[in-house]
N, C-alpha and C positions, 0 to 999 in steps of 0.2 A: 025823435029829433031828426029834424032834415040835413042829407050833405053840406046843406049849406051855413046849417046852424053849427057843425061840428068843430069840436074846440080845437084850434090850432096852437102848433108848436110857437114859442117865445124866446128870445134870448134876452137874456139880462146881462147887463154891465157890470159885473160884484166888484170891481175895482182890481183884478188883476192885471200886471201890467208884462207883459215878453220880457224878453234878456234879449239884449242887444250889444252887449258888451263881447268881448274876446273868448270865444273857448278852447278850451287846454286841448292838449295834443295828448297823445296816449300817453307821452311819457310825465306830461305836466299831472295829469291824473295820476298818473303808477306814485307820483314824489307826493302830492297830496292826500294816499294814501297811507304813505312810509307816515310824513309827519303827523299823521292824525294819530296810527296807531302808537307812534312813539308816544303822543302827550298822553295817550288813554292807558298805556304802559307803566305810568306814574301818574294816573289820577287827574291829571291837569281836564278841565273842563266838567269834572264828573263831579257825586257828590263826595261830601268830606270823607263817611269812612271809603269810599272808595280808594283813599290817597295813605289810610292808616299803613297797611301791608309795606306799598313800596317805598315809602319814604320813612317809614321805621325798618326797612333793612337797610336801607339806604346809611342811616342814622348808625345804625348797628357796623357796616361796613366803614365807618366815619371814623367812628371812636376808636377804636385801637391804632389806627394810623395818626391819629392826635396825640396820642398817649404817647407811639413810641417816637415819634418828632419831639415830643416835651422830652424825653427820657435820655433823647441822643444831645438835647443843647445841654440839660443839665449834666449827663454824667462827661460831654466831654469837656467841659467848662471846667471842670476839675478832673482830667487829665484820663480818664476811665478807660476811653475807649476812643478810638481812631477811625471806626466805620459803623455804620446803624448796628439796632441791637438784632433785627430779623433781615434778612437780604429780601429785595423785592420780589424777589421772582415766587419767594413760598407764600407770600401776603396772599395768594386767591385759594392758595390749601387750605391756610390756616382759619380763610375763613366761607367755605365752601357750602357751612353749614346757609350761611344768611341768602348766599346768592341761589342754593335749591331751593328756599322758600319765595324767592323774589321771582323766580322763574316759574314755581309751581302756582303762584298766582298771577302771574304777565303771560303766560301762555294759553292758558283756557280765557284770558280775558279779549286778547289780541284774535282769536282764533275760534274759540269753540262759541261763543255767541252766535255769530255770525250765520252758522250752524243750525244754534237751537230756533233761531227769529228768524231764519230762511233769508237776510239781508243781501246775500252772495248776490239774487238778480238784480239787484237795486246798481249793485257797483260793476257789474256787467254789461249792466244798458248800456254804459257808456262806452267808446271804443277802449276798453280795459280786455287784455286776454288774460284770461286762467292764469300764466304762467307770470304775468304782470303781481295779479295778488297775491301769490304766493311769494314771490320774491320781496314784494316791497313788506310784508307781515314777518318774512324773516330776517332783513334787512332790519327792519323798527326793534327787533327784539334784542339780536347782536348787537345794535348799538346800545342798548341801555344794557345789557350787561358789561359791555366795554365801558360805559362811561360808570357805573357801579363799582368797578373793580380798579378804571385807571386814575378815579378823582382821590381816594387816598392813597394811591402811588404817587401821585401828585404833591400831597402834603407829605408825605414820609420825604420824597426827593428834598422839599423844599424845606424840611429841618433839618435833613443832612447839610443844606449849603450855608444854613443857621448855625449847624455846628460847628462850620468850615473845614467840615472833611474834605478829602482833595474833589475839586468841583467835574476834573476830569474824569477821575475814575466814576464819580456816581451817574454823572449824565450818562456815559456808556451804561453802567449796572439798569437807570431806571428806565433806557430807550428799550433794552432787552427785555425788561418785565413788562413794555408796553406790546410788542410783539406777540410774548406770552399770553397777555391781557386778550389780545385781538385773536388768539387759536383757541383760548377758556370760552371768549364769547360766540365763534363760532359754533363747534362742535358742540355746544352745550344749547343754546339757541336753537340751534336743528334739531338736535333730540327733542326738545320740550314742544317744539313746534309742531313736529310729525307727533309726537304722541296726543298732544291735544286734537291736532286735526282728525283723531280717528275718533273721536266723542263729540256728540254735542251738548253734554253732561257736564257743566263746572267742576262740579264736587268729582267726577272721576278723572277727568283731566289733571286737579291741583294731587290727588292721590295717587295714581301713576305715576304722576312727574317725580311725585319725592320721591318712591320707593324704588321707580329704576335708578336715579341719581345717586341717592343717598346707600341704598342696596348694594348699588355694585362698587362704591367704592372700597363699605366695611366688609363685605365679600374679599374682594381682591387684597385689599392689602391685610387683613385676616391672614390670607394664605399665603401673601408672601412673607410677613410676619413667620409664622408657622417654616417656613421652604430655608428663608434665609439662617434662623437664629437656631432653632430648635435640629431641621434635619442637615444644619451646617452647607446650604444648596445657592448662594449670593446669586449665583448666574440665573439658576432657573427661577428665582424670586424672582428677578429682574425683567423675564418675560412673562409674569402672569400681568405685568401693568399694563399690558395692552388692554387688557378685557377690562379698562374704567375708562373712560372719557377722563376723568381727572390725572390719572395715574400714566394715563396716554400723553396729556399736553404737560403734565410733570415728567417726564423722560426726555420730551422732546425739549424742555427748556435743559436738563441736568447735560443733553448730548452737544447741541449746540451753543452751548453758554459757558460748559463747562461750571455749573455752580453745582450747590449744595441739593439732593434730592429731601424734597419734603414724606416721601413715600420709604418703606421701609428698605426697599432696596429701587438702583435703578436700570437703565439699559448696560448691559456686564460690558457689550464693546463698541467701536463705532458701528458696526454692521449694524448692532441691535439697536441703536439710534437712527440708523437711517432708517431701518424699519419701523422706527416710533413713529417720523413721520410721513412716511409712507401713510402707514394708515391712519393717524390724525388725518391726513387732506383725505384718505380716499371716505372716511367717516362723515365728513362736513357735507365732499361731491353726494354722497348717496344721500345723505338726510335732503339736501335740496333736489335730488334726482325723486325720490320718494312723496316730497311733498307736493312738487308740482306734477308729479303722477295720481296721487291723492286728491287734487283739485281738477285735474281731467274728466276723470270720472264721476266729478258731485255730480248729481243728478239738480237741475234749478226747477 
């Protein structure tokens, strides 16, 4: 075949068409980030069972705040009782079990994917930095533990003012469990976050999560169990609730609120209070100092 016969390049028209519309700014991407991950958080856009986990602990975290709003109109309508049956502030103890299961699957889902399908350069192309996606995946995750823990603080509040308990004093008691609310989803959010971030393994991500979560809390208060009642030691029980993330943001609500500890014992004085949260914030700063150290060095 001669030079001149030789086949030449073609383009074809397949009907693609440019973008010509507006593009986001880092920060407009860093927020359409946040809110993707929050909806895939709870299943929104995914398939069905993808949505069973979070919206059946969701469901699970519902019911007993339903229960004890029922409990508070009816028993104070004849004459029972004059304030809820559980104070708000213990609602995220008592039910700590559903929110480590709702985390040990919202964290490898927000997270270690991304990981396993190498998607990280996809969201990098764009002027997104490292420290962008880290922040808006632990930003997405805080909030839906905040919003898992403060939407039946919500309905507990709003049967208290059903039962016409004084309106004053509960608004105060449930802005203070919202507070609480926002240090549980911290501190707890960053753990699950940096611990998925080191896998890109689902199944050992959701298995980690539970067993540092759930571990240290029957760990610690195990032994302050044991310290307080058995070797008669209240003060020194008081300090082993550092070493829980749970038993940490439960000290910090019993020193500053002055309420009821849901743990076996709690911080013995104020010192040991401001050291609760001392290290609750210095807990939260390293989990996000770690993760966005952790995304530094992915390799794309």
């Amino acid at each position: 075949m001669s030079q001149s016969e030789s086949p030449s390049g073609v383009i074809h028209d397949i009907g693609y068409r440019g973008y010509d519309g507006e593009r986001l700014t880092r920060r407009g991407i860093a927020y359409g980030l946040y809110t993707h991950t929050l909806r895939g958080v709870f299943g929104l856009g995914r398939a069905p069972r993808s949505k069973v986990v979070p919206f059946g602990m969701f469901v699970v975290m519902l019911l007993p705040a339903v229960v004890l709003a029922v409990v508070s109109v009816v028993m104070a309508g004849q004459g029972m009782i004059t304030e809820p049956v559980l104070p708000y502030t213990r609602y995220a103890m008592v039910t700590q079990a559903a929110i480590a299961i709702f985390l040990a699957v919202a964290a490898p889902q927000a997270v270690s994917l991304d990981l396993r399908f190498h998607t990280l350069p996809l969201y990098l192309s764009r002027p997104l930095e490292r420290v962008d996606y880290a922040r808006a995946k632990l930003a997405a995750l805080a909030t839906a533990v905040f919003l898992l823990i403060a939407v039946p603080l919500l309905v507990m509040y709003l049967g208290a003012l059903a039962a016409r308990f004084d309106a004053g004093t509960q608004t105060v008691d449930f802005l203070q469990a919202l507070v609480g609310a926002a240090l549980f989803a911290a501190i707890l959010s960053g753990i699950a976050a940096l611990i998925a971030s080191l896998t890109s393994r689902r199944g050992f991500g959701v298995a980690a999560i539970v067993t540092v979560l759930a571990l240290s809390y029957a760990v610690v208060s195990s032994l302050q169990g044991l310290v307080a009642f058995d070797a008669d030691d209240p003060e020194t029980a008081g300090w082993i609730g550092l070493f829980s993330p749970m038993t940490l943001v439960d000290g910090v609500q019993v020193w500053a609120f002055d309420v009821e500890s849901s743990a076996p014992a709690g911080p013995p004085t104020d010192a040991a209070g401001v050291a609760f949260l001392v290290v609750t914030l210095a807990v939260i700063t390293l989990c996000y100092w770690a993760l966005s150290m952790r995304y530094r060095r992915v390799r794309l």
